[in-house]
Residue frames relative to the residue before (quaternion, step in Angstrom):
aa qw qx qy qz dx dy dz
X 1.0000 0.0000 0.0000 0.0000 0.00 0.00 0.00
X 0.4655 -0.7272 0.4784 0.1600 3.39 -0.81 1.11
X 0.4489 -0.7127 0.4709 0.2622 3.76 -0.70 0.88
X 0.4841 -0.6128 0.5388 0.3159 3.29 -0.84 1.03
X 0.3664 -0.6178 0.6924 0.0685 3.65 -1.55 1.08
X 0.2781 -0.7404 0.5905 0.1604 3.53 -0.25 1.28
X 0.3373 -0.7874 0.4891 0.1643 4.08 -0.97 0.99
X 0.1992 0.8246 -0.4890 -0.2030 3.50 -0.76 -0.72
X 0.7000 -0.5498 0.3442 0.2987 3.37 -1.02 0.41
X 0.1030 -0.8779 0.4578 0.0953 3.72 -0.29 0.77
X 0.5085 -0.7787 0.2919 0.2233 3.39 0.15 2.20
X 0.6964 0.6380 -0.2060 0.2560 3.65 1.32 -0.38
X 0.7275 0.3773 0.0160 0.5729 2.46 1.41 -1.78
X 0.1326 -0.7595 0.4522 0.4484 3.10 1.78 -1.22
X 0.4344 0.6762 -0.4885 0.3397 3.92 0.50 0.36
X 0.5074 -0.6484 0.5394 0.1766 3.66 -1.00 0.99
X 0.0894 -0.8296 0.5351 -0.1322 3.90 -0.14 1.15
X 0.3282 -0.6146 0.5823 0.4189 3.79 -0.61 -0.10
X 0.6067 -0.5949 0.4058 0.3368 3.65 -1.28 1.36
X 0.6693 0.4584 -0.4259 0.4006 4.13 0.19 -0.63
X 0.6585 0.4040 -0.4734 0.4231 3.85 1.12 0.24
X 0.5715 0.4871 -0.4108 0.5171 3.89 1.05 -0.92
X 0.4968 -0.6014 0.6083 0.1467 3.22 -2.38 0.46
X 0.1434 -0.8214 0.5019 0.2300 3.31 0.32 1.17
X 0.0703 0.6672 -0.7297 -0.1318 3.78 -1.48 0.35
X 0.2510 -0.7650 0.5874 -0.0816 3.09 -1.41 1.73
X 0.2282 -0.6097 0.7530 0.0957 3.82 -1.22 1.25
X 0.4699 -0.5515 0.6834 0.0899 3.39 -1.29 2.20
X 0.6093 -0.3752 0.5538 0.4257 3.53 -1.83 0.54
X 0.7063 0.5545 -0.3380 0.2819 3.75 0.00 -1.29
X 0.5313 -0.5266 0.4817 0.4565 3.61 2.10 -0.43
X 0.6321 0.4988 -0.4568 0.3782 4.01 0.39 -0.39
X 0.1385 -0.7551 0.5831 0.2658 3.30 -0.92 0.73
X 0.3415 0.8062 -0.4826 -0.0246 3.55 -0.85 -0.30
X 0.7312 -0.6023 0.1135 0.2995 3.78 -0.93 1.01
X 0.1350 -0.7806 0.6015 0.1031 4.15 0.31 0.59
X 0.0480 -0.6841 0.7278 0.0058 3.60 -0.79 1.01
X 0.6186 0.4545 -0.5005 0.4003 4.11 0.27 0.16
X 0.5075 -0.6549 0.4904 0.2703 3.74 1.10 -0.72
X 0.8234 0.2368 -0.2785 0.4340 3.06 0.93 -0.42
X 0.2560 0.7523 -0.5618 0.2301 3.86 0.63 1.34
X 0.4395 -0.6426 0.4804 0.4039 3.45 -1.23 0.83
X 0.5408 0.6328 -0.5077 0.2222 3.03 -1.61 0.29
X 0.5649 -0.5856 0.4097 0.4124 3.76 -1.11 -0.27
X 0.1402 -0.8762 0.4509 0.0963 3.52 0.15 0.89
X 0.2944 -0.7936 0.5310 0.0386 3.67 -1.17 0.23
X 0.4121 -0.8481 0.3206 0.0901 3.77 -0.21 0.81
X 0.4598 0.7293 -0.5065 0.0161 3.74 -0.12 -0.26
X 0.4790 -0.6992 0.4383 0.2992 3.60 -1.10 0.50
X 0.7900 -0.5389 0.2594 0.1347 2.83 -1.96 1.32
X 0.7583 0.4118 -0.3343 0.3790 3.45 1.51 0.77
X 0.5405 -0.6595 0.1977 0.4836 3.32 -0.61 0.96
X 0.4993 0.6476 -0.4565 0.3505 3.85 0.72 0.05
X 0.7412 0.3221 -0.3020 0.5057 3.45 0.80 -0.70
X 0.0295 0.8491 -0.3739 0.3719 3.24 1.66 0.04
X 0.8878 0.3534 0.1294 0.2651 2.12 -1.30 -2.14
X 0.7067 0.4670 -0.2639 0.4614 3.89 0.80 -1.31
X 0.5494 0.6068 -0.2874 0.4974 3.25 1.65 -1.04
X 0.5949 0.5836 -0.3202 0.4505 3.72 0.69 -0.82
X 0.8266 0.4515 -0.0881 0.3243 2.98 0.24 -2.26
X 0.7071 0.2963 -0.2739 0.5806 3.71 1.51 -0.27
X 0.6076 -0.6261 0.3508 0.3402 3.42 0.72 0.52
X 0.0962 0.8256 -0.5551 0.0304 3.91 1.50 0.06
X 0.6735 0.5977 -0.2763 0.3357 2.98 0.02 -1.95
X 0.6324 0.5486 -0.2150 0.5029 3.70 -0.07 -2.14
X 0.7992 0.4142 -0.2187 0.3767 3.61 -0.28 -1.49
X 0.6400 0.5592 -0.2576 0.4596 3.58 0.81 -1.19
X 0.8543 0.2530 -0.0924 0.4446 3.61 0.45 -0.77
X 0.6382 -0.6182 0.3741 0.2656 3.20 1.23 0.04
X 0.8096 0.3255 -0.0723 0.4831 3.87 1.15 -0.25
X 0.4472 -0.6434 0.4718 0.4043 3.22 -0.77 -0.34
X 0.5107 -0.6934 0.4975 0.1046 2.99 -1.09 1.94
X 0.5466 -0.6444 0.5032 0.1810 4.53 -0.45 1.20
X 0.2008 -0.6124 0.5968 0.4781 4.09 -0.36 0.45
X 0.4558 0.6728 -0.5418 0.2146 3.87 0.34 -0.53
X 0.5747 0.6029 -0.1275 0.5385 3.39 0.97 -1.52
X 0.6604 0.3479 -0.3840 0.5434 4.00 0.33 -0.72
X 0.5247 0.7741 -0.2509 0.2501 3.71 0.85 -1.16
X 0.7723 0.3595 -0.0619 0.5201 2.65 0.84 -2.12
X 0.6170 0.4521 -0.4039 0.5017 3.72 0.97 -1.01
X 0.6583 0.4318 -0.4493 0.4222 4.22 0.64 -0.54
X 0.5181 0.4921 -0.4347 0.5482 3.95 0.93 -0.08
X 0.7493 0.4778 -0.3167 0.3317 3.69 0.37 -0.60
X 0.5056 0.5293 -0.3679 0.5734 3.53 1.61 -0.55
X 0.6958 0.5413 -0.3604 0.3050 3.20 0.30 -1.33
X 0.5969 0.6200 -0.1836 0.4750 3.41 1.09 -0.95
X 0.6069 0.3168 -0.0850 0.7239 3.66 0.91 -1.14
X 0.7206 0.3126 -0.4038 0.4691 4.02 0.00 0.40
X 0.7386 0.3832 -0.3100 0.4598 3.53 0.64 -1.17
């Protein structure tokens, strides 16, 4: 029996993906938000895929912000726009 592949929702595209492709960004109880690439930080986490298109849609409609409940650092946009780049170039 094959192991179930655990999905999530990508905040960009809005398309259901398995979770080791999406960039997970995660608001700590304490209210910090900052990016968790292992998956397994505490906190309430949010999804968006590794290109700058879903990116960008994810910006431009406020996904991020709305999903978690705070305001989302430009640092954070930064680091996730280095991470596409990476995974695009």
């Amino acid at each position: 029996m094959q192991k179930k592949v655990p999905l999530r929702q990508c905040l960009g595209c809005r398309e259901m993906k398995p979770k080791k492709e999406l960039m997970r960004v995660v608001r700590a109880p304490e209210g910090e938000v900052s990016l968790d690439f292992k998956g397994k930080s505490p906190g309430r986490g949010a999804y968006v895929c590794a290109s700058a298109e879903c990116l960008k849609k994810a910006v431009k409609s406020r996904a991020l912000e709305r999903a978690l409940g705070v305001e989302i650092p430009e640092t954070i946009y930064e680091a996730l726009n280095e991470r596409t780049e990476e995974t695009d170039g």
